[in-house]
Phi, psi and omega in degrees: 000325189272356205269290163002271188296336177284343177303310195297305198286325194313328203261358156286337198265278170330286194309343205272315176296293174320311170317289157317333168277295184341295182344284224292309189290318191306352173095007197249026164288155178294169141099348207285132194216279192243133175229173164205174182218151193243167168239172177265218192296317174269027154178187155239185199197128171234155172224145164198126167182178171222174173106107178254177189297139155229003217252129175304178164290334206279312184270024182242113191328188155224112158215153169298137172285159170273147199178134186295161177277325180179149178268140200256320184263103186336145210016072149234236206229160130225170182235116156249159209217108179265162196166117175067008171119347192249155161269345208100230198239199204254198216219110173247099176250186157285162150290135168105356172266126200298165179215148115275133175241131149257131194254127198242006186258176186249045126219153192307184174183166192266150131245091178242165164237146211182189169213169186032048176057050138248134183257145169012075153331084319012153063320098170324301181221127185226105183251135184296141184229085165302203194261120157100010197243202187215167182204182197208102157240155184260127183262107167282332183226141165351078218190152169253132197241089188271166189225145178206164195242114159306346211233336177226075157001313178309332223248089198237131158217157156244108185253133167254139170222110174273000000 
């Protein structure tokens, strides 16, 4: 009987545990409020959002986010808009233009750069995104720059900056 009942707690004891680490990598701790990030030589990088994740990736449809095709002037703004898993469509700006991702889906996600949710050697920028917060870097110099989420690999872009 007593052999029992230490099987029952051990494996309650295990699942409990397993659970927390699931949390800890997926970014789905409570409390997760502001991150930031500096960028290097070719541009700068800001972060700022709250809200943690609470919904898996497994129930969020995969459809494209909407997002402009390109900032036509040097130092002005775009919005990529993460959503449903995506960055959108790809990205043709100017030097000098700021990019922001807001992220609208309800688990974190990356914006760095790399591909296929590895980053760069270098990587120019890797900005941490909870659900619901936003970051920013500015592309100074001339370049096609991919962008991918460490935390979901599918999830590819290309910003060309002329």
């Amino acid at each position: 009987m007593l052999l029992r009942i230490f099987l029952v707690v051990s494996a309650l004891g295990s699942l409990v545990l397993l659970v927390l680490i699931y949390a800890v990598v997926s970014g789905l701790t409570p409390g997760t409020s502001t991150a930031s990030a500096s960028g290097s030589a070719s541009g700068s990088a800001s972060a700022s959002g709250s809200a943690a994740a609470s919904v898996p990736a497994s129930t969020v449809p995969s459809v494209a986010a909407s997002v402009p095709a390109s900032a036509a002037a040097s130092g002005t703004a775009t919005t990529v808009t993460i959503a449903n898993l995506s960055f959108g469509q790809n990205l043709t700006i100017a030097v000098g233009t700021t990019v922001t991702w807001d992220n609208a889906d309800t688990v974190p996600h990356t914006a760095t750069n790399g591909t296929n949710g590895l980053p760069a050697n270098p990587a120019l920028f890797d900005l941490p995104l909870a659900a619901g917060a936003s970051a920013s870097y500015t592309f100074t110099a001339a370049g096609t720059y991919p962008v991918t989420c460490k935390v979901h690999p599918t999830m590819n872009m290309t910003i060309t900056v002329q």
